[in-house]
C-alpha positions as CSV (number, residue, x, y, z in Angstrom):
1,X,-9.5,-93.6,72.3
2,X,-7.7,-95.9,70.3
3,X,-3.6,-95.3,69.3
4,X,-2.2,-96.5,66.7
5,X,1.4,-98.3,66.0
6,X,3.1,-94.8,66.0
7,X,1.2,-93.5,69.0
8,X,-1.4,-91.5,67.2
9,X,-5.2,-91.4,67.4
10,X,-6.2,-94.3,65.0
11,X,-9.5,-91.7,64.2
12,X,-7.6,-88.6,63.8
13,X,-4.3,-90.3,61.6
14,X,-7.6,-91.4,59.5
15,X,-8.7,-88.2,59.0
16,X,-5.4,-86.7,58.6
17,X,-4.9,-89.8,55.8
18,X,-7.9,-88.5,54.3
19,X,-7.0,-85.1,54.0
20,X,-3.2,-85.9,52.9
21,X,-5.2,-87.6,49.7
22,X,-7.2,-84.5,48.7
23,X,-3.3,-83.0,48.9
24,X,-2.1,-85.7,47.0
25,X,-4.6,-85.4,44.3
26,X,-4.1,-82.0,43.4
27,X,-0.1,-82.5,43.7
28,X,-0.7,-84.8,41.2
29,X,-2.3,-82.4,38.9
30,X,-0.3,-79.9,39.8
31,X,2.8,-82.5,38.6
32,X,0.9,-83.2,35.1
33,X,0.5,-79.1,34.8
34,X,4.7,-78.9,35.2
35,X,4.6,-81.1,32.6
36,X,2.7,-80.3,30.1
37,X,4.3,-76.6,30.2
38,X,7.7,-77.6,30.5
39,X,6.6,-79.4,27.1
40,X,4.8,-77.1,25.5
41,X,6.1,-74.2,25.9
42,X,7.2,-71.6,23.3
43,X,9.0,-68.1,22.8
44,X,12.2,-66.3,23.9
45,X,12.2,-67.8,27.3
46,X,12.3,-70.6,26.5
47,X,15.6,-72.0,27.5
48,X,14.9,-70.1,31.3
49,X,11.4,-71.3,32.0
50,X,12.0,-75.1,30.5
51,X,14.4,-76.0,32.8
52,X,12.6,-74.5,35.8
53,X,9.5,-76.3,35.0
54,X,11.8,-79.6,34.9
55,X,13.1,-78.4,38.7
56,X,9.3,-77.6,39.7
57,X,8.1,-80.6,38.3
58,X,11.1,-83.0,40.0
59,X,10.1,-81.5,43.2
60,X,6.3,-81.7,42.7
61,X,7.3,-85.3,41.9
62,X,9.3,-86.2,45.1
63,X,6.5,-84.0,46.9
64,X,3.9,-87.1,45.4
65,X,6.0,-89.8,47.0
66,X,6.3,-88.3,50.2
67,X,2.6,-87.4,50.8
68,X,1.7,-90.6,49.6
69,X,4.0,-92.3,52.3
70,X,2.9,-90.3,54.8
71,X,-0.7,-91.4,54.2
72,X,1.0,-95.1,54.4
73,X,2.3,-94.4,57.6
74,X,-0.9,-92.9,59.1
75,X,-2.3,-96.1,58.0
76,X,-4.6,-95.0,55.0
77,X,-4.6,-96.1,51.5
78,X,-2.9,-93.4,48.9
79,X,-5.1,-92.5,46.2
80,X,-3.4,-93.8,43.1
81,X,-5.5,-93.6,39.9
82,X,-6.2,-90.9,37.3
83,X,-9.8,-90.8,38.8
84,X,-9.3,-90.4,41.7
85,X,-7.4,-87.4,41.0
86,X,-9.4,-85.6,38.9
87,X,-12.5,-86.9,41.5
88,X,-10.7,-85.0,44.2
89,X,-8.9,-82.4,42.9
90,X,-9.3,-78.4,42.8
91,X,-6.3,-77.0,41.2
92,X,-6.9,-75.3,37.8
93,X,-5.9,-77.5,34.9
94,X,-3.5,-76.3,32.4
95,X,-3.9,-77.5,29.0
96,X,-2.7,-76.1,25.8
97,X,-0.3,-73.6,28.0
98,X,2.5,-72.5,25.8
99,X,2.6,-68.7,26.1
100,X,5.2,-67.8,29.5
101,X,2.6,-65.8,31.9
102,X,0.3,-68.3,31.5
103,X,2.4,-70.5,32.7
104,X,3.7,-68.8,35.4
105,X,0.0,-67.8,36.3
106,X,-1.5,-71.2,36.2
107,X,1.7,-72.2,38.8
108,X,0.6,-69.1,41.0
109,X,-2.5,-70.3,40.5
110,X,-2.1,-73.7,41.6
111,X,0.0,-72.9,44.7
112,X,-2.2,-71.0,45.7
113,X,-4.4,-73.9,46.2
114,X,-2.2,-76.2,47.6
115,X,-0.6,-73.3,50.2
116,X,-4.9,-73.5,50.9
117,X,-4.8,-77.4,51.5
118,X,-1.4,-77.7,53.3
119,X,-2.8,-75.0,55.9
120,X,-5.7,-77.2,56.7
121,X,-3.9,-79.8,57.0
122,X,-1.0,-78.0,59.2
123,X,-4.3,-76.9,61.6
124,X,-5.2,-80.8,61.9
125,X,-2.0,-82.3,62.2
126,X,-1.6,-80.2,65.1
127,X,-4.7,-81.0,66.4
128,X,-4.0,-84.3,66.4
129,X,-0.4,-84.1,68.1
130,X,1.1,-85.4,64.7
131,X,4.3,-83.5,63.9
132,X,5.6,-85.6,61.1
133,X,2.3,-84.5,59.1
134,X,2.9,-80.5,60.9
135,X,6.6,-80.7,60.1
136,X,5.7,-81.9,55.9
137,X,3.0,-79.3,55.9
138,X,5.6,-76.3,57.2
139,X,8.2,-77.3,54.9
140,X,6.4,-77.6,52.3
141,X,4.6,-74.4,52.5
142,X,7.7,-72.6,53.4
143,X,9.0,-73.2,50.2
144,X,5.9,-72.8,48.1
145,X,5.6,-69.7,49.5
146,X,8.8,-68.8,48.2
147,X,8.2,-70.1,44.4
148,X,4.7,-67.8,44.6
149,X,6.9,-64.6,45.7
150,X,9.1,-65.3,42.6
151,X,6.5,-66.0,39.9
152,X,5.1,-63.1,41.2
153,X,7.9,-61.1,41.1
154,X,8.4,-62.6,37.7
155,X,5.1,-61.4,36.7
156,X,5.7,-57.6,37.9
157,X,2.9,-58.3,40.5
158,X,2.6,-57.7,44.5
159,X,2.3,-61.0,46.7
């Protein structure tokens, strides 16, 4: 077995690096979603759900760089191109959101699938003994686990 320059398998950071793009894909979508609603949307919360679409979408953003320089590190190529993302992405695209549970359904929505990713991930980082990929992974779904409670909350639902 081959190691690479941080002491990981060189065929298991690859397939880690691969994995960590499908995440990054759908981040990025996910980020464009944040977006568009924080644009777009309309009514009497307004003022509320604006600025936490700008805090949702800042984090997805710093979310983006980090995934794509863990992919670096691993020794992969971030994907980096509007095709790519759409190519390999699975979270639901919002477009022409401006009512509020809409929004806060297609977020729910699109955790959802990211929590999905991440936990596949989590499996295969630890797999492959890497625990800066496991320790992105656990962060990252312990607080996306968090937002989901809220929206959900927000939408009068049950986890």
């Amino acid at each position: 077995m081959s190691y690479n320059s941080i002491g990981l398998s060189a065929e298991k950071s690859l397939a880690l690096s691969n994995d960590l793009n499908e995440l990054l894909a759908n981040f990025q979508r996910y980020y464009q979603n944040l977006r568009g609603i924080h644009w777009n949307i309309k009514g009497k919360r307004f003022f509320d759900l604006h600025v936490k679409f700008e805090e949702l979408y800042t984090d997805a953003n710093i979310k983006v760089d980090e995934i794509a320089e863990r992919i670096l590190t691993l020794g992969g190529v971030p994907l980096h191109t509007f095709e790519d993302y759409i190519e390999n992405s699975n979270v639901p695209v919002g477009k022409n959101i401006t009512k509020d549970e809409d929004a806060i359904r297609l977020i729910v929505d699109s955790l959802t699938q990211l929590l999905l990713i991440e936990r596949g991930i989590l499996n295969t980082a630890d797999e492959a003994d890497d625990e800066g990929t496991n320790s992105m992974m656990s962060d990252f779904i312990t607080e996306q686990e968090k937002t989901v409670w809220m929206m959900k909350a927000w939408l009068a639902e049950d986890i």
